[in-house]
C-alpha positions as CSV (number, residue, x, y, z in Angstrom):
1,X,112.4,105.3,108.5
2,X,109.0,105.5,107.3
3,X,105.7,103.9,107.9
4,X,103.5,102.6,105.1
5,X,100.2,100.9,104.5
6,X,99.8,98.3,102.2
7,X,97.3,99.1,99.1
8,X,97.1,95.3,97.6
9,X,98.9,92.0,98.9
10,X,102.5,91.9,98.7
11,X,104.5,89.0,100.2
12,X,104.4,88.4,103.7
13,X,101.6,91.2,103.5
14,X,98.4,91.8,102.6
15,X,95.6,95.1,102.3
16,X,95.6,97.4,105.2
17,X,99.0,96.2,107.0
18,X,101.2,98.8,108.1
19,X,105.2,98.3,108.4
20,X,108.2,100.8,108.6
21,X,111.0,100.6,106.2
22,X,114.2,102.6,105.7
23,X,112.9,105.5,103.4
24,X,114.9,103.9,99.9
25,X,112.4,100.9,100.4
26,X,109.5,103.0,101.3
27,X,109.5,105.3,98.5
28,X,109.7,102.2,95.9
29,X,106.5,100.9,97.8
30,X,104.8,104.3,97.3
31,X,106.0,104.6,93.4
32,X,105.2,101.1,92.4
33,X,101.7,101.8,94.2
34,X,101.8,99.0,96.8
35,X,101.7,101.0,99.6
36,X,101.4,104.8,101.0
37,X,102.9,106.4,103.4
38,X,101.1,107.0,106.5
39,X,102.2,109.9,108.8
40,X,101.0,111.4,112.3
41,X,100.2,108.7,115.4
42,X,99.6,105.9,113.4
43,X,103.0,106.5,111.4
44,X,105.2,106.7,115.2
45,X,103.2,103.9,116.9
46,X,104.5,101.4,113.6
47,X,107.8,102.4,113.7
48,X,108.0,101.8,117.4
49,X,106.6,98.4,116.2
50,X,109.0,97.9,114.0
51,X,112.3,98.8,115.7
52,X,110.7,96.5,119.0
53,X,109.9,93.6,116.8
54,X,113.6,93.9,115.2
55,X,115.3,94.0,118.4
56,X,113.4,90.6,120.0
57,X,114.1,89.2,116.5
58,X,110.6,89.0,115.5
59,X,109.3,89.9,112.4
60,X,107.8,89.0,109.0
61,X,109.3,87.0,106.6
62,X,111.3,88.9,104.3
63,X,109.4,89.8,100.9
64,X,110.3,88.4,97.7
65,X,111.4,91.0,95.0
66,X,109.3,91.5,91.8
């Protein structure tokens, strides 16, 4: 898993957001330019955030593909 921040708007997300993703999704964020990876305390302290919202069944809708 990998934490990213978001660059420009993209679906349920918009400039500054960060989310984790499995690292397949990530890296096609980072190539297409719509996000960067983030690493360090910021990076753990998302995916914590991520794997708690995902286990109370919280989370943003999913994104629609471009």
């Amino acid at each position: 898993m990998k934490a990213v921040k978001f660059l420009r708007h993209y679906g349920a997300y918009t400039l500054g957001d960060v989310a984790g993703f499995d690292d397949e999704r990530a890296d096609q964020l980072i190539v297409q330019k719509i996000a960067e990876e983030i690493e360090g305390q910021g990076a753990r302290r998302a995916q914590d955030q991520a794997a708690t919202s995902a286990s109370q069944g919280q989370s943003k809708p999913a994104a629609r593909k471009v």
